[in-house]
C-alpha positions as YAML, in Angstrom:
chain: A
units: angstrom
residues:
- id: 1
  name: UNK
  ca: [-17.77, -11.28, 10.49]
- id: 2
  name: UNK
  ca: [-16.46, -7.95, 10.81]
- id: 3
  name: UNK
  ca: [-18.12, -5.23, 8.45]
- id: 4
  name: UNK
  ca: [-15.35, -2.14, 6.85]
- id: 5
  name: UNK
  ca: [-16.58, -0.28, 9.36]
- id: 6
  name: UNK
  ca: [-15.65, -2.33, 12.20]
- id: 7
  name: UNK
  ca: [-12.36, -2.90, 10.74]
- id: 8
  name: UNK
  ca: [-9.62, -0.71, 12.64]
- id: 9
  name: UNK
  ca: [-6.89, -1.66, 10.09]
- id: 10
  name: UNK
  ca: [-6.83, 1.45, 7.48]
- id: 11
  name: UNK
  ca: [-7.45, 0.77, 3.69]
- id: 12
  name: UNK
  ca: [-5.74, 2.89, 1.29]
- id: 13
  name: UNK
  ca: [-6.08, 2.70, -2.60]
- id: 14
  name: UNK
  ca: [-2.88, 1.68, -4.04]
- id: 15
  name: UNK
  ca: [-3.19, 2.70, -7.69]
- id: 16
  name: UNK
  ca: [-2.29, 5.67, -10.36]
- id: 17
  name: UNK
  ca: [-5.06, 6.60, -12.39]
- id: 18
  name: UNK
  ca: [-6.81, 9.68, -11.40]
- id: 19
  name: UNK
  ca: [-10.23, 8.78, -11.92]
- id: 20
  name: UNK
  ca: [-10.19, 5.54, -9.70]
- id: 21
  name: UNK
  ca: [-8.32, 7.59, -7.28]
- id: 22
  name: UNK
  ca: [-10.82, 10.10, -7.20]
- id: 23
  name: UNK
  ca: [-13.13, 7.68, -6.89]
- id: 24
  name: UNK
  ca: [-11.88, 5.94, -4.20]
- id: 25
  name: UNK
  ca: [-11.63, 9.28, -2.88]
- id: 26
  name: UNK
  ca: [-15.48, 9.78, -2.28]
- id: 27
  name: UNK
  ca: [-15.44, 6.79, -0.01]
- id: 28
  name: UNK
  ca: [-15.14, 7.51, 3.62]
- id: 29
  name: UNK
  ca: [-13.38, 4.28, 4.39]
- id: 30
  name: UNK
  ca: [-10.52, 4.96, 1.64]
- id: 31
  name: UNK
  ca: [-8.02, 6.62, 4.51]
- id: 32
  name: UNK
  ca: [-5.38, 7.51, 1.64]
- id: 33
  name: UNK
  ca: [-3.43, 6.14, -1.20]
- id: 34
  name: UNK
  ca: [-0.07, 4.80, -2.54]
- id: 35
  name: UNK
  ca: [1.23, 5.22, -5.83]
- id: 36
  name: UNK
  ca: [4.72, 4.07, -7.17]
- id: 37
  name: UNK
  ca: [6.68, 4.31, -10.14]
- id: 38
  name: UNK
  ca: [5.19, 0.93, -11.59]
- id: 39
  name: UNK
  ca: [1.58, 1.89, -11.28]
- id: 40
  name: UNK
  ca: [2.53, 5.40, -12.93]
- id: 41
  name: UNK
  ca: [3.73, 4.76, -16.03]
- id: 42
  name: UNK
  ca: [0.81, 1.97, -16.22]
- id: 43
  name: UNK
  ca: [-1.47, 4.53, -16.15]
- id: 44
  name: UNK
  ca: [0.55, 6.09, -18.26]
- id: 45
  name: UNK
  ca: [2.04, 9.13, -16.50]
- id: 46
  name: UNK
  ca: [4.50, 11.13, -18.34]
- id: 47
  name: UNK
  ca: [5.38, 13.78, -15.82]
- id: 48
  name: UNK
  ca: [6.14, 12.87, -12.95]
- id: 49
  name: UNK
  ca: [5.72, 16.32, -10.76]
- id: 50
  name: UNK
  ca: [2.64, 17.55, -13.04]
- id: 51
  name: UNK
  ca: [0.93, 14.64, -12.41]
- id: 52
  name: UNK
  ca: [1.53, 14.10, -8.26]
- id: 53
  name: UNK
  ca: [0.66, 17.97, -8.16]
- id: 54
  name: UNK
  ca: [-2.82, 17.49, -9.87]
- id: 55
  name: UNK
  ca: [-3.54, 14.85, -7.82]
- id: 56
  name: UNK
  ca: [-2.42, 16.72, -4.65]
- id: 57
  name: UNK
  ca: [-4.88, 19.71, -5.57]
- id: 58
  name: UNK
  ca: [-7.80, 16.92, -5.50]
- id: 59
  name: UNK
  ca: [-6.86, 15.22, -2.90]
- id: 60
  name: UNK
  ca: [-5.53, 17.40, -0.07]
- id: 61
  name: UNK
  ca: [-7.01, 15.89, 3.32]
- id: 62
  name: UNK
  ca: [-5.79, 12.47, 3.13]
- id: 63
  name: UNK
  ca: [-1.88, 11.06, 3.09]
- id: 64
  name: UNK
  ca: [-0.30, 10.37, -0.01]
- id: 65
  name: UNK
  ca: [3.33, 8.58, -0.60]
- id: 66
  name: UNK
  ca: [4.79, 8.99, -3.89]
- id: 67
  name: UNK
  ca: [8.23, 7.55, -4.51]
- id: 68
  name: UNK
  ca: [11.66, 8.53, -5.57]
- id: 69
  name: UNK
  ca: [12.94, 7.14, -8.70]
- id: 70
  name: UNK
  ca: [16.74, 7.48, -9.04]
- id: 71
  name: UNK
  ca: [19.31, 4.91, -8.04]
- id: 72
  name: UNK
  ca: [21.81, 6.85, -6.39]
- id: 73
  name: UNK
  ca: [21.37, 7.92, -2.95]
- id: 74
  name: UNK
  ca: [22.10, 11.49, -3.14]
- id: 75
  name: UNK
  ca: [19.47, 11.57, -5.85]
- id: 76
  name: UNK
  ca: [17.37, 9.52, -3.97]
- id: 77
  name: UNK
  ca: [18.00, 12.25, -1.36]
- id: 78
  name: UNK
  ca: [17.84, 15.23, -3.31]
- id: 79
  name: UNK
  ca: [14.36, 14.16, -4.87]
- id: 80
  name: UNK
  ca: [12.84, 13.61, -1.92]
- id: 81
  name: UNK
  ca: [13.05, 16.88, -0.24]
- id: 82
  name: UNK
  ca: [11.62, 18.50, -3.34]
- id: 83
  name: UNK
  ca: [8.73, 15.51, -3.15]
- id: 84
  name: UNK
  ca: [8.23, 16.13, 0.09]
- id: 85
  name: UNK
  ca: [7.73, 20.28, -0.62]
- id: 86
  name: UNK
  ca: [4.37, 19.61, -2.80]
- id: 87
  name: UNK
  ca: [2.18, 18.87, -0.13]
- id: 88
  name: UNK
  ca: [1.81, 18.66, 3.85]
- id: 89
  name: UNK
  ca: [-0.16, 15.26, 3.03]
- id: 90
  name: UNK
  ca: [2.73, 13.12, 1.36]
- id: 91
  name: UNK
  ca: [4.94, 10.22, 2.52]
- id: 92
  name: UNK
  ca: [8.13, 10.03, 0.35]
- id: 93
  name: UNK
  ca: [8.61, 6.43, -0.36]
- id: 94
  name: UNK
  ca: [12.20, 5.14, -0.62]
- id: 95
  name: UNK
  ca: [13.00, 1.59, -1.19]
- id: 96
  name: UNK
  ca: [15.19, -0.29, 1.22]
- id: 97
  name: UNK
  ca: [17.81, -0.81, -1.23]
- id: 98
  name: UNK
  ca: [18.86, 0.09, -4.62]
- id: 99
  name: UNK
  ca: [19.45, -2.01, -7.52]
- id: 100
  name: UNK
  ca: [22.97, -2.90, -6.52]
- id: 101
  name: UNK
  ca: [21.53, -4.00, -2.93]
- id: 102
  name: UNK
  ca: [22.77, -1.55, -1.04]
- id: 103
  name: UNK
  ca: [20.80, -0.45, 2.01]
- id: 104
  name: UNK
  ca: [18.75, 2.64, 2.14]
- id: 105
  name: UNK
  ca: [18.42, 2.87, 5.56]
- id: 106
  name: UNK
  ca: [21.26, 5.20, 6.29]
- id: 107
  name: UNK
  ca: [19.59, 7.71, 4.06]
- id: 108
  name: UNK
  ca: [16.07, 6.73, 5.69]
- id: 109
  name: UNK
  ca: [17.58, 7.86, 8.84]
- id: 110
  name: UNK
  ca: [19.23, 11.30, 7.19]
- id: 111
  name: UNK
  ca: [15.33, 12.35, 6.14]
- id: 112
  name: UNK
  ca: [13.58, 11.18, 8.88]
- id: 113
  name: UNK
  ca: [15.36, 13.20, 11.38]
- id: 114
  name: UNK
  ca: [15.62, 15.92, 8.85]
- id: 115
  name: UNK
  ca: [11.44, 15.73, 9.57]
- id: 116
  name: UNK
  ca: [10.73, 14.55, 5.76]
- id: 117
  name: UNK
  ca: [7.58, 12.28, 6.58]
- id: 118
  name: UNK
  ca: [8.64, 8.87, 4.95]
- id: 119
  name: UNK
  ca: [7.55, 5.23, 3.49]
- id: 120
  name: UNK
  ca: [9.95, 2.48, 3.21]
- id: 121
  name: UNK
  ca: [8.85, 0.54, 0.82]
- id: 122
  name: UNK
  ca: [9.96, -3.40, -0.51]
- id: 123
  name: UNK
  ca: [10.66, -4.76, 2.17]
- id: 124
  name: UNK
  ca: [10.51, -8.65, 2.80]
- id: 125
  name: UNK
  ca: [12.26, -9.83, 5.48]
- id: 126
  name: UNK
  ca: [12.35, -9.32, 9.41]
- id: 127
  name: UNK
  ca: [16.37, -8.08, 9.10]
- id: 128
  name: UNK
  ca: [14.69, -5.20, 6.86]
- id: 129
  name: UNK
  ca: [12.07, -4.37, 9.48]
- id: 130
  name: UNK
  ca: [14.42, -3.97, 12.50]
- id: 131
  name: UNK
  ca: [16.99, -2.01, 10.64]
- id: 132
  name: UNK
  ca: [14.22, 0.15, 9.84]
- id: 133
  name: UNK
  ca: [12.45, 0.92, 13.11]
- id: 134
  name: UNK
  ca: [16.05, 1.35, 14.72]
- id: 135
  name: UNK
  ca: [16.98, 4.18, 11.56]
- id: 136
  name: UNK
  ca: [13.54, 5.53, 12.12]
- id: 137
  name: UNK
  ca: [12.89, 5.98, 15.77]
- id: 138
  name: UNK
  ca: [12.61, 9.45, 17.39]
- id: 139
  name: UNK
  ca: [12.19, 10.23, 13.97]
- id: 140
  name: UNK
  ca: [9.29, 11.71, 11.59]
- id: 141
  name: UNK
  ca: [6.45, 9.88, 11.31]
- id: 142
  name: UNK
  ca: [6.73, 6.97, 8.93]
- id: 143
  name: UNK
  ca: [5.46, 4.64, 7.71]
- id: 144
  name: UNK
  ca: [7.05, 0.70, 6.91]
- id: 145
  name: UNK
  ca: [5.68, -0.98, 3.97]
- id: 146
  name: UNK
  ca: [5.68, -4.97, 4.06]
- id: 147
  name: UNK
  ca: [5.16, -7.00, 0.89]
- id: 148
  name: UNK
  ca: [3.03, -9.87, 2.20]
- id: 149
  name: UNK
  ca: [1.18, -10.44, -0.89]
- id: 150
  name: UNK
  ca: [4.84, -10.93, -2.85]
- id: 151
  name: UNK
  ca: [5.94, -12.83, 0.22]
- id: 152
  name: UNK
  ca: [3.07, -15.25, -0.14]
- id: 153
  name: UNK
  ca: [3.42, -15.66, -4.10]
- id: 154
  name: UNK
  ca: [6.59, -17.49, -2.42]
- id: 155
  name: UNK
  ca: [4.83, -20.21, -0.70]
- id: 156
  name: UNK
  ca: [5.54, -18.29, 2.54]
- id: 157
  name: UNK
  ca: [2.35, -17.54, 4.91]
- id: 158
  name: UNK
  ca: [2.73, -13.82, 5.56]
- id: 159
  name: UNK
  ca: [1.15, -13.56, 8.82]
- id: 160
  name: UNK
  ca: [3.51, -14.88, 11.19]
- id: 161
  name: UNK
  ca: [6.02, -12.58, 9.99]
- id: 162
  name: UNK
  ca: [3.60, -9.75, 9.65]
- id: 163
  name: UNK
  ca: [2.51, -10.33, 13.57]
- id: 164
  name: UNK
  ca: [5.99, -10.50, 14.30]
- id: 165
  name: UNK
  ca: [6.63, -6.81, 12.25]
- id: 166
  name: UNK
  ca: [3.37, -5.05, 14.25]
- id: 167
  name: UNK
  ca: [5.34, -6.07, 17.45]
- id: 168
  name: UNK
  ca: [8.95, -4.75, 16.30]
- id: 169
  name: UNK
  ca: [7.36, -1.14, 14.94]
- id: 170
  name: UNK
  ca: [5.99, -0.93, 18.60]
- id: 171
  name: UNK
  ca: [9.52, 0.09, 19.45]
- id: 172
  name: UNK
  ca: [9.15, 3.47, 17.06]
- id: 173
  name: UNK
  ca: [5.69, 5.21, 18.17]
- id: 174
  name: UNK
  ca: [6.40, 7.55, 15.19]
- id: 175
  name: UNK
  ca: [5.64, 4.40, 12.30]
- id: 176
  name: UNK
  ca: [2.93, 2.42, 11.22]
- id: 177
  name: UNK
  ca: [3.02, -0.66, 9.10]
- id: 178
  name: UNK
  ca: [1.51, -1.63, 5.78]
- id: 179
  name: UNK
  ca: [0.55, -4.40, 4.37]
- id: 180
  name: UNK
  ca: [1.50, -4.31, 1.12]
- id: 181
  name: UNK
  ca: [0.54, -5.95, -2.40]
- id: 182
  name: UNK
  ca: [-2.92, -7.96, -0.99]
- id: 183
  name: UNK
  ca: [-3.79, -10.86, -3.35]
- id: 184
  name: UNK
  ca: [-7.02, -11.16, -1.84]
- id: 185
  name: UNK
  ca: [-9.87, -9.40, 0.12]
- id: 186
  name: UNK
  ca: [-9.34, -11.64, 2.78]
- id: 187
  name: UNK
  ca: [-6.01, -9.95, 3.72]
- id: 188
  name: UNK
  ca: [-7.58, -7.29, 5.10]
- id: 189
  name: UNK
  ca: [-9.44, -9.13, 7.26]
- id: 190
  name: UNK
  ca: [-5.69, -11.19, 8.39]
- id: 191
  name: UNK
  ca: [-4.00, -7.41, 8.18]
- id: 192
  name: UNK
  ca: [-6.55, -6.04, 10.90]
- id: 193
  name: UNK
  ca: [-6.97, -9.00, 13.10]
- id: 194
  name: UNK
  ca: [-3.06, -8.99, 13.67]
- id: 195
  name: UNK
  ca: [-3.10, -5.41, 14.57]
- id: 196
  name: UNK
  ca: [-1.48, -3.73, 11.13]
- id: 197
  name: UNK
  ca: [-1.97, -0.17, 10.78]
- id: 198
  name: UNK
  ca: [-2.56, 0.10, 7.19]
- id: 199
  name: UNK
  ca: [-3.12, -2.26, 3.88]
- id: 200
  name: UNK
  ca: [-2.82, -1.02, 0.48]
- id: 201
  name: UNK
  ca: [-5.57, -2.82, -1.83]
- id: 202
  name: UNK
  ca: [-5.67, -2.32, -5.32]
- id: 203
  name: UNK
  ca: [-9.26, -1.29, -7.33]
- id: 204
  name: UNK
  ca: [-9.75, -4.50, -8.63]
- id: 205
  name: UNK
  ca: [-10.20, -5.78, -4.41]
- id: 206
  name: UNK
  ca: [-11.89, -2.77, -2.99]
- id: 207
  name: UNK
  ca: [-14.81, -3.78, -6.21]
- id: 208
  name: UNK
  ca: [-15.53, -7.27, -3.82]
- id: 209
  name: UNK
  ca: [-15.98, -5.27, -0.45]
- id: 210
  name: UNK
  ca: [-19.73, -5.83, -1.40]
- id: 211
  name: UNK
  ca: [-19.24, -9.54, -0.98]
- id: 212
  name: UNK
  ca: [-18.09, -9.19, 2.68]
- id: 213
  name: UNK
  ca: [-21.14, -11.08, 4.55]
- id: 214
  name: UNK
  ca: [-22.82, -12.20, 1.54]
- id: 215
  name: UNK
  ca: [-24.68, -15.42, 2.15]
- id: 216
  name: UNK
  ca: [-22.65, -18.26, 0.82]
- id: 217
  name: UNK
  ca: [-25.45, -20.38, -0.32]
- id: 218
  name: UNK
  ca: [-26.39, -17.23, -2.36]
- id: 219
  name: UNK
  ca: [-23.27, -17.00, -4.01]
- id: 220
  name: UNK
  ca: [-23.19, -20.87, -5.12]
- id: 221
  name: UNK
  ca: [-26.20, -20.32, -7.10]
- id: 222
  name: UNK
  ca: [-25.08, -16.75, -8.36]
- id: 223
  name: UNK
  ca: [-22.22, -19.05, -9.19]
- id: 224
  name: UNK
  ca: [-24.17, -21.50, -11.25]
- id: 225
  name: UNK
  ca: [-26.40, -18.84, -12.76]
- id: 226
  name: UNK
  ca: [-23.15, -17.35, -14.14]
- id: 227
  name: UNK
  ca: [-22.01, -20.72, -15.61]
- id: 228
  name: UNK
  ca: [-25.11, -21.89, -17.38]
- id: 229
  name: UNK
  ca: [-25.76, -18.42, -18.89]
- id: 230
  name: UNK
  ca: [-22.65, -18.13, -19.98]
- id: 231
  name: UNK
  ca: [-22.96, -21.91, -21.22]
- id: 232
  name: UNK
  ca: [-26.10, -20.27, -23.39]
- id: 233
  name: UNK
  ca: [-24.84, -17.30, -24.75]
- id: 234
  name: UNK
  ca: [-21.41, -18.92, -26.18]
- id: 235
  name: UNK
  ca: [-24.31, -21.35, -27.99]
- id: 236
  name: UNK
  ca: [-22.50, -24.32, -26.50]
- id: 237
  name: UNK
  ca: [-24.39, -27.38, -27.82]
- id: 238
  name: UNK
  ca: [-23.53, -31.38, -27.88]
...
């Protein structure tokens, strides 16, 4: 099995709170991070610019996509040239819609070939992906965020289509595609042996990169150890 190091698939932390991201920060393998409107007001961000800025300071050297928050296109537009002002290291996300389904893409292609580095983000289907590479080509580079961990809480296996996106971006030299919203650790190792670019994993995922090669029949009895001193301390007794 590969080790992180041998992976060629790039992990960024996908989160919003500064001190895992500053953590995450100090490891060489962490090749940037993703935030997104969700995750911020988790972590309980209250202003919006105050808080990408601070982050921005302490994190200068690797890319960073924040996203736009309005609903309305020209707003969408408007806030992501000032987004894109605040650093030379951020990726203005923009979803591929807006609430009322109507496509993003022409306003994708408006930014990109203004030279506004961008991440289209929520997308789900193949339909999404080509629209995308055809709006961003010749463009800025980009990149295309895929949500194969939502696609799989479907029932659907995610790496068919995922393959299938890798060979579609190939078209626009200028993006890369993620692999968005991983359920498991094993994703990365499906994300890199398709040839993805980039896979966002949440903290909670990057904490089991110590398991990768740990002996199996080791981790049965770590397994059991957990159980029946668990078993003890709750002062189970029949």
């Amino acid at each position: 099995m590969k080790t992180v190091s041998d992976l060629t698939v790039a992990i960024f932390a996908d989160g919003a709170e500064k001190a895992s991201m500053l953590e995450m920060y100090s490891k060489p393998y962490i090749k940037g991070f993703t935030t997104n409107p969700t995750l911020m007001r988790r972590a309980g961000v209250s202003n919006y610019e105050s808080f990408a800025r601070e982050i921005l300071r302490a994190i200068p050297d690797r890319p960073i996509s924040f996203e736009v928050f309005a609903d309305d296109f020209d707003e969408m537009a408007r806030q992501a040239r000032k987004i894109a002002t605040w650093g030379k290291n951020i990726r203005v996300k923009i979803p591929i819609t807006n609430t009322r389904r109507e496509s993003a893409v022409p306003l994708c292609e408006r930014l990109t070939h203004e030279g506004i580095p961008l991440n289209v983000t929520a997308l789900f289907t193949l339909e999404q992906v080509q629209a995308v590479v055809d709006a961003l080509k010749g463009g800025a580079p980009a990149y295309v965020s895929v949500f194969a961990g939502r696609i799989a809480d479907t029932g659907i296996d995610p790496v068919p289509l995922m393959a299938e996106a890798v060979r579609r971006l190939a078209a626009a030299p200028n993006t890369e595609l993620i692999w968005a919203s991983p359920r498991e650790l094993l994703n990365i190792f499906q994300a890199d042996a398709i040839g993805c670019h980039i896979i966002t994993v949440t903290n909670d995922i990057l904490q089991k990169l110590s398991l990768i090669s740990k002996d199996l029949g080791e981790y049965s009895l770590d397994t059991v150890k957990m159980f029946y001193n668990d078993g003890r301390a709750a002062g189970f007794a029949l």
